[in-house]
PyMOL Python script that loads the backbone (N, CA, C, O; Angstrom):
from pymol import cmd

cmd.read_pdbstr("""\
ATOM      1  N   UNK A   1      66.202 152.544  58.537  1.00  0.00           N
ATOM      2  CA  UNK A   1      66.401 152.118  59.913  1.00  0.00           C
ATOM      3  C   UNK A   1      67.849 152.384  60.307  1.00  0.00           C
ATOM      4  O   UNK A   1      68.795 151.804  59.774  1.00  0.00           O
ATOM      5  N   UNK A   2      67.954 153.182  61.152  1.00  0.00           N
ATOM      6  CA  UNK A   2      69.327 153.432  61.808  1.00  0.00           C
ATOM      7  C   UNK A   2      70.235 152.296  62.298  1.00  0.00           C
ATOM      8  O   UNK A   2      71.461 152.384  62.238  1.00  0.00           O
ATOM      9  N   UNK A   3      69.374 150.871  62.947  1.00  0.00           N
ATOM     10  CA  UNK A   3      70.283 150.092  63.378  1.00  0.00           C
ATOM     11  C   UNK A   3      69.799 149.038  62.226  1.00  0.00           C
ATOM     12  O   UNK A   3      68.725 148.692  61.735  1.00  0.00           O
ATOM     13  N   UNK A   4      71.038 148.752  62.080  1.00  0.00           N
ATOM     14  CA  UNK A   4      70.699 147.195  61.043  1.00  0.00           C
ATOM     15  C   UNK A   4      70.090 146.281  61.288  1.00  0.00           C
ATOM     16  O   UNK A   4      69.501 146.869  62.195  1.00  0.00           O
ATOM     17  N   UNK A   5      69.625 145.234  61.315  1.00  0.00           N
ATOM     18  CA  UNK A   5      69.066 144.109  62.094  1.00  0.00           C
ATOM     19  C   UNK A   5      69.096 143.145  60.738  1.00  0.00           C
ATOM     20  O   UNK A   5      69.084 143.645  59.613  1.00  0.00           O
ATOM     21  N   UNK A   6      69.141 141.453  61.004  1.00  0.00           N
ATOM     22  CA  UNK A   6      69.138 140.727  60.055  1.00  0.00           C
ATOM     23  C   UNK A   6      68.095 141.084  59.424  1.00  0.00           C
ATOM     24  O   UNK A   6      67.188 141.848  59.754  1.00  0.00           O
ATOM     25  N   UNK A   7      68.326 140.292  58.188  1.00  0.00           N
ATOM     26  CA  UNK A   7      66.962 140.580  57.035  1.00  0.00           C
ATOM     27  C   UNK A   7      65.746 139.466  57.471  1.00  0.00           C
ATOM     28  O   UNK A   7      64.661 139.642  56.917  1.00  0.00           O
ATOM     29  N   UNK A   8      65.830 138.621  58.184  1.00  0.00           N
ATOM     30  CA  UNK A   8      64.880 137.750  58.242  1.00  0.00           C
ATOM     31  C   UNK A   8      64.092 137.891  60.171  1.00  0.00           C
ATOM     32  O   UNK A   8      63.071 137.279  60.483  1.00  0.00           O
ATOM     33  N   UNK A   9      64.853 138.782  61.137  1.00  0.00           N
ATOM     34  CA  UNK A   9      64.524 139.398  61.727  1.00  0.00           C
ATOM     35  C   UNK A   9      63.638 140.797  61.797  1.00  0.00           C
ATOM     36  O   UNK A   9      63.111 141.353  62.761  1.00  0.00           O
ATOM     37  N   UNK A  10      63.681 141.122  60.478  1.00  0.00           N
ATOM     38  CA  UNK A  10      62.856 142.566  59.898  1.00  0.00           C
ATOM     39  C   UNK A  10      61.571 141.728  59.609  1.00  0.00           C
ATOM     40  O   UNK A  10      60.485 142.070  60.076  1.00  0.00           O
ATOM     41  N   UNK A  11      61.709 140.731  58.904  1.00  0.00           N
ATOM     42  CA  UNK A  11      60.675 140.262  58.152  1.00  0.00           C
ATOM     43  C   UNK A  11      59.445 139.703  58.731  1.00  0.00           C
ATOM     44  O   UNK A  11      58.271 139.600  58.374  1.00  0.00           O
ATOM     45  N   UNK A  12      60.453 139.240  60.203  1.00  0.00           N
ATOM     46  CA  UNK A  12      59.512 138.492  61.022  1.00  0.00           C
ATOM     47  C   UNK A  12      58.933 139.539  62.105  1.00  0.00           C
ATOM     48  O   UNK A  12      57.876 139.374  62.714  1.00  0.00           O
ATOM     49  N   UNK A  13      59.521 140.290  62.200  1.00  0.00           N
ATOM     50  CA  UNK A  13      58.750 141.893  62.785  1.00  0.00           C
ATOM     51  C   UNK A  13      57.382 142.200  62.168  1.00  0.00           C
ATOM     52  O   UNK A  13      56.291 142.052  62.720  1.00  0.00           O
ATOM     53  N   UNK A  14      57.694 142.789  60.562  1.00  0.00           N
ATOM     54  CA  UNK A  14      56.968 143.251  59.835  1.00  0.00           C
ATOM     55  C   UNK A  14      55.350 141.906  59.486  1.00  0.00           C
ATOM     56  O   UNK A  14      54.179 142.173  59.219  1.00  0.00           O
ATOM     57  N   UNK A  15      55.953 140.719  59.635  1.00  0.00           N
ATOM     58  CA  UNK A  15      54.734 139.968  60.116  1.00  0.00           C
ATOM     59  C   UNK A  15      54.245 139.904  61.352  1.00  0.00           C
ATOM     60  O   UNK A  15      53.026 139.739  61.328  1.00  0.00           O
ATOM     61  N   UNK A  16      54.710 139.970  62.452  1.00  0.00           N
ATOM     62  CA  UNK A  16      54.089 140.486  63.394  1.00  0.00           C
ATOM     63  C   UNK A  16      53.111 141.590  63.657  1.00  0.00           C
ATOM     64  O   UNK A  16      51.915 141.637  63.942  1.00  0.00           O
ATOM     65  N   UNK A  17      53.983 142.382  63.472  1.00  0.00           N
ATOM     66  CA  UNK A  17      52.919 143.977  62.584  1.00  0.00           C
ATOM     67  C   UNK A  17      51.731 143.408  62.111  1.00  0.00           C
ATOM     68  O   UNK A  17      50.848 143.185  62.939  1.00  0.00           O
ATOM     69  N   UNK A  18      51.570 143.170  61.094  1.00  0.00           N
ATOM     70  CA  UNK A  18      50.316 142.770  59.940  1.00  0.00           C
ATOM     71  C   UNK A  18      49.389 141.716  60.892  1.00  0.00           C
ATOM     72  O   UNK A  18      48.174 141.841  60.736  1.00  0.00           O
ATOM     73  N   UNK A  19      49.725 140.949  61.619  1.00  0.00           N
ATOM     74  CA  UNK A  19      49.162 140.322  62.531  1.00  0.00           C
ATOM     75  C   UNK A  19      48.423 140.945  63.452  1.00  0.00           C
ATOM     76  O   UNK A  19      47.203 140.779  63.421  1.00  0.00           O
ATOM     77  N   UNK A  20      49.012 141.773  64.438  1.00  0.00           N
ATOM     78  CA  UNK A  20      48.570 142.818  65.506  1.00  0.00           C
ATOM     79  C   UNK A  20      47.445 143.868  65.170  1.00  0.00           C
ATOM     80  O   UNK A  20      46.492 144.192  65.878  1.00  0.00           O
ATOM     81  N   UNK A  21      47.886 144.446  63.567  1.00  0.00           N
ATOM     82  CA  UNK A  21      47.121 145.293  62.925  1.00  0.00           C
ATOM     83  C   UNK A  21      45.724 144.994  62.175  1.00  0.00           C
ATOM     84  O   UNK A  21      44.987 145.819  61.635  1.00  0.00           O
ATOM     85  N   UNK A  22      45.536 143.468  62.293  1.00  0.00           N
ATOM     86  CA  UNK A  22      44.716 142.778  62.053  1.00  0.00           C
ATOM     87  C   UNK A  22      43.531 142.314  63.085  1.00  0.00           C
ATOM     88  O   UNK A  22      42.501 141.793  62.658  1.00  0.00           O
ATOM     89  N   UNK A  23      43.795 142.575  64.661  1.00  0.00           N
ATOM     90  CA  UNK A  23      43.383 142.669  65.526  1.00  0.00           C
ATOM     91  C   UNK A  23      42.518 143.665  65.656  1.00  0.00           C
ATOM     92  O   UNK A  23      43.030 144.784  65.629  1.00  0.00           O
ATOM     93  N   UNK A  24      41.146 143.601  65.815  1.00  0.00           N
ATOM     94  CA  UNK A  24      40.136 145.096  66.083  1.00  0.00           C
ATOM     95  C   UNK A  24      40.133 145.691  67.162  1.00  0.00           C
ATOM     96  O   UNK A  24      39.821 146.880  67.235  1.00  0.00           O
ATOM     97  N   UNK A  25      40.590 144.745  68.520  1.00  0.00           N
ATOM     98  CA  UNK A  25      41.032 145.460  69.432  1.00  0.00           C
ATOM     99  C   UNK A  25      42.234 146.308  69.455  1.00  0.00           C
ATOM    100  O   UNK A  25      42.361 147.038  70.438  1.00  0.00           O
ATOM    101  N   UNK A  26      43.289 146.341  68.386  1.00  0.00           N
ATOM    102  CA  UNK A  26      44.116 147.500  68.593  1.00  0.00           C
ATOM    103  C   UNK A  26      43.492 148.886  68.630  1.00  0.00           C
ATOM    104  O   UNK A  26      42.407 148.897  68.049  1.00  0.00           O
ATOM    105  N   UNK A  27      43.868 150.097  69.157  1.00  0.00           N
ATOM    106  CA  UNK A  27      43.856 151.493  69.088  1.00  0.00           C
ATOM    107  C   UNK A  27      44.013 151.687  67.857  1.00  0.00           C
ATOM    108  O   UNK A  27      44.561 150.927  67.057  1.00  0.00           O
ATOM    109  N   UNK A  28      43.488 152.819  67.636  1.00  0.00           N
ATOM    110  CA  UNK A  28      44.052 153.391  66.331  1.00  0.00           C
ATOM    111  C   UNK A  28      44.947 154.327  66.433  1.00  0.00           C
ATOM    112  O   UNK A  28      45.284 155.038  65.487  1.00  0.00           O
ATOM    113  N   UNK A  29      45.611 154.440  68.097  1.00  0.00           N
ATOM    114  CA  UNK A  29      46.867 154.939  68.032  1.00  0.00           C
ATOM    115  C   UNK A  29      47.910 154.293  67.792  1.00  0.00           C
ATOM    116  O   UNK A  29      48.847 154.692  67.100  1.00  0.00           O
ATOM    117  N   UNK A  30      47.795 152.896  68.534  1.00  0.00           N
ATOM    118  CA  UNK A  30      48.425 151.827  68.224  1.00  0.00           C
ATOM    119  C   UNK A  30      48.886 151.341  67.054  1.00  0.00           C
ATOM    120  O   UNK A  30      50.019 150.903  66.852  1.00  0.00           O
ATOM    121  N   UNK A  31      47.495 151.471  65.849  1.00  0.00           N
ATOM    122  CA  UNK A  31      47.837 151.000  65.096  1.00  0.00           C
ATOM    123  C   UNK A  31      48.380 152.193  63.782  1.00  0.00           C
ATOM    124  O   UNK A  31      48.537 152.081  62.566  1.00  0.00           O
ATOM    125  N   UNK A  32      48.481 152.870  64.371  1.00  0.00           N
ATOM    126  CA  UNK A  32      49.526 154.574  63.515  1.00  0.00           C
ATOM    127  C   UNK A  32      50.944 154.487  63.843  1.00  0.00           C
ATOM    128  O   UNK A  32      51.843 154.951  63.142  1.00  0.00           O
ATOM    129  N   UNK A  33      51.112 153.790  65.084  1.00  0.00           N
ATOM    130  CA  UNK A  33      52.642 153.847  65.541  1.00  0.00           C
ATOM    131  C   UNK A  33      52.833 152.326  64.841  1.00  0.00           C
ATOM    132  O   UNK A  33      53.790 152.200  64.077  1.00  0.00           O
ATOM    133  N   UNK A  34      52.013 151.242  65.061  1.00  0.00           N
ATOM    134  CA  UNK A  34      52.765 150.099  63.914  1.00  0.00           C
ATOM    135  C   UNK A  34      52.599 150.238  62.743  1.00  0.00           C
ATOM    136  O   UNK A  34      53.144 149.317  62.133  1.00  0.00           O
ATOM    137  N   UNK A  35      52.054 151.020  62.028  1.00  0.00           N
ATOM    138  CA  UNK A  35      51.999 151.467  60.361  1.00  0.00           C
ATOM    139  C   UNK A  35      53.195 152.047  59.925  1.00  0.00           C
ATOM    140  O   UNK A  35      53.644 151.921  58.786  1.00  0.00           O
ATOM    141  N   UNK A  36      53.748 152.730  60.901  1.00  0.00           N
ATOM    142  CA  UNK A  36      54.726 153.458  60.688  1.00  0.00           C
ATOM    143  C   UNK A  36      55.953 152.679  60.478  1.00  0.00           C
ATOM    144  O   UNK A  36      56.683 152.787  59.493  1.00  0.00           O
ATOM    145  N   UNK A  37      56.199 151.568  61.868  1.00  0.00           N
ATOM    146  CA  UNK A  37      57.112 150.722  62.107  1.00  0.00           C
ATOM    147  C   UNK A  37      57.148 149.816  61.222  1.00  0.00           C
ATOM    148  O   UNK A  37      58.265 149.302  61.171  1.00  0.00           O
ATOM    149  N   UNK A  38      56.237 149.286  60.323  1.00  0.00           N
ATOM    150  CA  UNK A  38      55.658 148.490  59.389  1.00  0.00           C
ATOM    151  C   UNK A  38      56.276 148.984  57.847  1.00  0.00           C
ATOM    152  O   UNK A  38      57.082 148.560  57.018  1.00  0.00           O
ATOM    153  N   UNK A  39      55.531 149.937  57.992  1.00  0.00           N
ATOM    154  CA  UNK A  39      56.609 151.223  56.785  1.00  0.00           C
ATOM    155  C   UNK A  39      58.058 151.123  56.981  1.00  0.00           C
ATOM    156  O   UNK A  39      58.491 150.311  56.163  1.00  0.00           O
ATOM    157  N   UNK A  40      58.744 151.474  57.520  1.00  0.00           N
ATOM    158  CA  UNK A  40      60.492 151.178  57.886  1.00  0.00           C
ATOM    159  C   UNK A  40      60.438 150.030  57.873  1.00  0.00           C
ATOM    160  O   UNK A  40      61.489 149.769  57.288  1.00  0.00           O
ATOM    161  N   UNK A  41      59.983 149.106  58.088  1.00  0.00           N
ATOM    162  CA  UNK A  41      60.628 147.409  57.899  1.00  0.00           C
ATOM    163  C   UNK A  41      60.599 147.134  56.677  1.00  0.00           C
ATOM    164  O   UNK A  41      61.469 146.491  56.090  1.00  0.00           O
ATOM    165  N   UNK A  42      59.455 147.659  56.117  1.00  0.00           N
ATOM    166  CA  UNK A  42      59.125 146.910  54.656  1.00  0.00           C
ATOM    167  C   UNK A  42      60.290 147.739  53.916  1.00  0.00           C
ATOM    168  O   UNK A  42      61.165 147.089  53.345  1.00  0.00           O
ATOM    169  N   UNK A  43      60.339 149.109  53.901  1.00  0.00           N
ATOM    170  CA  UNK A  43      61.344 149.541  53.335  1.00  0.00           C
ATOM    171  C   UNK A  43      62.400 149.257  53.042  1.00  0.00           C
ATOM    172  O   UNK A  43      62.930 149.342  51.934  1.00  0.00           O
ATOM    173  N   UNK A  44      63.109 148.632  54.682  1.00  0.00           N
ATOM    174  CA  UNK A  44      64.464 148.277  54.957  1.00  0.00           C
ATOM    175  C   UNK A  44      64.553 147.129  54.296  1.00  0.00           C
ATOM    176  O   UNK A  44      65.623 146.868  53.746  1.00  0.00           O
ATOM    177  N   UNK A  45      63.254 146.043  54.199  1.00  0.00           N
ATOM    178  CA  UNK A  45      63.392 144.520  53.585  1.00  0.00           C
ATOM    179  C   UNK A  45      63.535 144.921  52.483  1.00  0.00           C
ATOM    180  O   UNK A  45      64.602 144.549  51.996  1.00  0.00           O
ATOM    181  N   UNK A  46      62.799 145.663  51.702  1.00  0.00           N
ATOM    182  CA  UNK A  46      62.933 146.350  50.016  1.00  0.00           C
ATOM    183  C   UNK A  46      64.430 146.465  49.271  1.00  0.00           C
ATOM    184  O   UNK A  46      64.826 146.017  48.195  1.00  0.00           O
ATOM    185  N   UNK A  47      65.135 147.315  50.381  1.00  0.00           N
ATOM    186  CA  UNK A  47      65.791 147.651  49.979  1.00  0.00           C
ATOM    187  C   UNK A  47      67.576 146.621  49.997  1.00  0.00           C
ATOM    188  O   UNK A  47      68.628 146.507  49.368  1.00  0.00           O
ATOM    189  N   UNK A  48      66.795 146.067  51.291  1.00  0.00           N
ATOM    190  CA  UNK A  48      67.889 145.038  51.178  1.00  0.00           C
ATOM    191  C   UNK A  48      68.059 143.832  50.319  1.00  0.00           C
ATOM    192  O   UNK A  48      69.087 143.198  50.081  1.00  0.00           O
ATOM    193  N   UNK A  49      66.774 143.636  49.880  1.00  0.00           N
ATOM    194  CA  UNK A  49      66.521 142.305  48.775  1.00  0.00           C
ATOM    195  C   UNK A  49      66.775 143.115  47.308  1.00  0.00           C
ATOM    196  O   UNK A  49      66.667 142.648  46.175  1.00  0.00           O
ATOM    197  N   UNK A  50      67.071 144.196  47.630  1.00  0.00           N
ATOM    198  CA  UNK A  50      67.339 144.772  45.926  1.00  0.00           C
ATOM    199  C   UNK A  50      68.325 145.072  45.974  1.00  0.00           C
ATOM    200  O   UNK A  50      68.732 145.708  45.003  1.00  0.00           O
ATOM    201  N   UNK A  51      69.317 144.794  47.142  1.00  0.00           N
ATOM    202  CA  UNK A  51      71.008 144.900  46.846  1.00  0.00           C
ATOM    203  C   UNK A  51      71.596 143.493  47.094  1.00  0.00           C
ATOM    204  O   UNK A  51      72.784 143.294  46.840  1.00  0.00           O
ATOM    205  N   UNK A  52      70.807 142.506  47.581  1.00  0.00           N
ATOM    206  CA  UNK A  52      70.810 141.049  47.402  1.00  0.00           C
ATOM    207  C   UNK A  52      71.148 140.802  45.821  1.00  0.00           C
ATOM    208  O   UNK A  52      72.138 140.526  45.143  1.00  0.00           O
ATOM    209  N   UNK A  53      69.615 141.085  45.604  1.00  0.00           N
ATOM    210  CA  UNK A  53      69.374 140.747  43.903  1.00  0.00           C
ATOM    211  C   UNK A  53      70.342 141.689  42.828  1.00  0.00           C
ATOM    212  O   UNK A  53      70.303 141.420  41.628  1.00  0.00           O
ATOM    213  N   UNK A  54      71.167 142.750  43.309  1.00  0.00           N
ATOM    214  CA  UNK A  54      72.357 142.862  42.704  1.00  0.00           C
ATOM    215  C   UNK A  54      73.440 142.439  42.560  1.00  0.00           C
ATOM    216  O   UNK A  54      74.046 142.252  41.506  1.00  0.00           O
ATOM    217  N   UNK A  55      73.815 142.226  43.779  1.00  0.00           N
ATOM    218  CA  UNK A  55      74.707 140.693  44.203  1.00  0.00           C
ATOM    219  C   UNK A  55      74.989 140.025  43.213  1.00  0.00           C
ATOM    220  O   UNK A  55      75.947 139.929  42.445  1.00  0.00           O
ATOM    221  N   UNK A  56      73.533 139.349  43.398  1.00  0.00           N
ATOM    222  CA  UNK A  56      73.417 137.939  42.349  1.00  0.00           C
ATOM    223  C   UNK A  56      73.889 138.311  40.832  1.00  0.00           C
ATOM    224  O   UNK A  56      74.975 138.023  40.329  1.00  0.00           O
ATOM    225  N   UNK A  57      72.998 138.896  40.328  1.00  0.00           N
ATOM    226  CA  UNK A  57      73.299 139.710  39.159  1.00  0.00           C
ATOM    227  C   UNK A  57      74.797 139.686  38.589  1.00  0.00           C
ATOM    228  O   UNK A  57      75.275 139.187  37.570  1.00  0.00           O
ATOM    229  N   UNK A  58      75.489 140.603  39.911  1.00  0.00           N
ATOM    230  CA  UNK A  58      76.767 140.705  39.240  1.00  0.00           C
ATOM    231  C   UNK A  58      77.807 139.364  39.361  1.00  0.00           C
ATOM    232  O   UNK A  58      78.909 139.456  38.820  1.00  0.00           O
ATOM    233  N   UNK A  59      77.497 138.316  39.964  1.00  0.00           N
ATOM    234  CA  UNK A  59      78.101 137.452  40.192  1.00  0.00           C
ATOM    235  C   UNK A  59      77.839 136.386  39.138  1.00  0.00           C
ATOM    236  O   UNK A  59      78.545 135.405  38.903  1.00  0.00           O
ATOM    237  N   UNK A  60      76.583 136.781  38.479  1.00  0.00           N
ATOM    238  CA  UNK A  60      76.189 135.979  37.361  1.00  0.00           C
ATOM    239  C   UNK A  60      76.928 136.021  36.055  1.00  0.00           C
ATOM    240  O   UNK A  60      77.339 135.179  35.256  1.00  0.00           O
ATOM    241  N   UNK A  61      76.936 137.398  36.155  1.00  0.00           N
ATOM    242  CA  UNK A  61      77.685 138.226  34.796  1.00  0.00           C
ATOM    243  C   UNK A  61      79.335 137.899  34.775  1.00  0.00           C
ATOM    244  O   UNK A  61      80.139 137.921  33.842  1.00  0.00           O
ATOM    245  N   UNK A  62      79.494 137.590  36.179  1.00  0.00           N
ATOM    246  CA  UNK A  62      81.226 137.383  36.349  1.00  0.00           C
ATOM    247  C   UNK A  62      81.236 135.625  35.662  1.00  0.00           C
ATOM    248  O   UNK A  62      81.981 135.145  34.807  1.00  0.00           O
ATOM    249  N   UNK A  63      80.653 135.295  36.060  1.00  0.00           N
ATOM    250  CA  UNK A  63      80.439 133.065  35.863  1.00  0.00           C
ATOM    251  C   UNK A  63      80.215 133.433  34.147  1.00  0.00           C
ATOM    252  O   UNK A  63      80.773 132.609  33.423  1.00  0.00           O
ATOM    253  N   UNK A  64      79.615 134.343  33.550  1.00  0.00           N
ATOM    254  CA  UNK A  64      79.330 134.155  32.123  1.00  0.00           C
ATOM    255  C   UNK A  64      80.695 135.051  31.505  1.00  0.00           C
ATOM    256  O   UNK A  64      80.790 135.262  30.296  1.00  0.00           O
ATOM    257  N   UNK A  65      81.474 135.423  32.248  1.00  0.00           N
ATOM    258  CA  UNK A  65      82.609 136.467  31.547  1.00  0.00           C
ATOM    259  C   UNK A  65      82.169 137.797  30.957  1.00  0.00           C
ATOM    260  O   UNK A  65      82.837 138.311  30.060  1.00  0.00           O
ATOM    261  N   UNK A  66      80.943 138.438  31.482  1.00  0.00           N
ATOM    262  CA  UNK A  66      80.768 139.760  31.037  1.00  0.00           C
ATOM    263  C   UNK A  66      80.776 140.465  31.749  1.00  0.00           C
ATOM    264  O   UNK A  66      79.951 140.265  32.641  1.00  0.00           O
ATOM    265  N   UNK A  67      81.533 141.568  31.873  1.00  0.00           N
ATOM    266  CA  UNK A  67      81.676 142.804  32.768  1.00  0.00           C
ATOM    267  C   UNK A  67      80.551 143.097  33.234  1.00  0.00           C
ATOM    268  O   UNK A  67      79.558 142.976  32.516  1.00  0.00           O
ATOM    269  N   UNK A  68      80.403 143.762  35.165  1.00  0.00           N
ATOM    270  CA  UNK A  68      79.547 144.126  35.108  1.00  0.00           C
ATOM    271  C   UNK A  68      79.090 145.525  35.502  1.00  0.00           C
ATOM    272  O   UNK A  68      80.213 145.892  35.849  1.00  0.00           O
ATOM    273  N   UNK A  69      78.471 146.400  35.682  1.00  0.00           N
ATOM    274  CA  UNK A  69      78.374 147.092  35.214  1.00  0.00           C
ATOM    275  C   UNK A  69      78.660 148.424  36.337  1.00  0.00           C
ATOM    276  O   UNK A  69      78.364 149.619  36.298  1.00  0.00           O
ATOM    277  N   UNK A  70      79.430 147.508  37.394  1.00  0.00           N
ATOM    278  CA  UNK A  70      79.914 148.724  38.060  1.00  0.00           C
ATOM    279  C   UNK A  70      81.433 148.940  37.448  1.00  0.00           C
ATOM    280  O   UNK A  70      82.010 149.904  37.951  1.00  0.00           O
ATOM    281  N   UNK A  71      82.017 148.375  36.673  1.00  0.00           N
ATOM    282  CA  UNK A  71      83.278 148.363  36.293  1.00  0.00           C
ATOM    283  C   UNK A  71      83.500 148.783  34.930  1.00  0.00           C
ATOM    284  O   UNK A  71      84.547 148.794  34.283  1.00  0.00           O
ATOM    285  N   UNK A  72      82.211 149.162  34.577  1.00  0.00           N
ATOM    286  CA  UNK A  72      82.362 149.845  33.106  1.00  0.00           C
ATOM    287  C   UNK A  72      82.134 151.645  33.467  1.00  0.00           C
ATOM    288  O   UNK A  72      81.090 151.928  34.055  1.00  0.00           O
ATOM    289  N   UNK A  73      82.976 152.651  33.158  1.00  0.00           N
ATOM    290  CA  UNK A  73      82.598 153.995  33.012  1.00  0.00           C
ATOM    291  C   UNK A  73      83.002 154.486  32.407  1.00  0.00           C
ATOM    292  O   UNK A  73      82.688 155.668  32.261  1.00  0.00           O
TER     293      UNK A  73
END
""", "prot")
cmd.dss("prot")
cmd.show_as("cartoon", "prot")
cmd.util.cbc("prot")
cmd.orient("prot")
């Protein structure tokens, strides 16, 4: 996603999505253009909760005194 948006603003998109797409009255054009949009959110949430959960990681490793592992090469 080109523009950032909070992580819990994606999330609540991407449930929206799944909601709408759950509807039988959507198009099935409709529902190709929110699959798509659905796809980029989930992605963007993916990817942001797996540089979260690095975060943590390395902040863990700092509280236990072991290097972590961007500082080793």
């Amino acid at each position: 996603m080109s523009n950032e948006i909070p992580f819990e603003e994606a999330l609540a998109k991407l449930e929206d999505i799944v909601k709408k797409m759950d509807d039988p009255s959507v198009s099935l054009e409709e529902s190709m253009k929110l699959y798509k949009e659905g796809l980029e959110l989930s992605t963007y949430c993916t990817k942001t909760l797996d540089k979260a959960t690095l975060a943590i990681e390395q902040i863990q490793q700092k509280a236990q005194g072991m290097p972590d592992s961007s500082e080793s090469a």
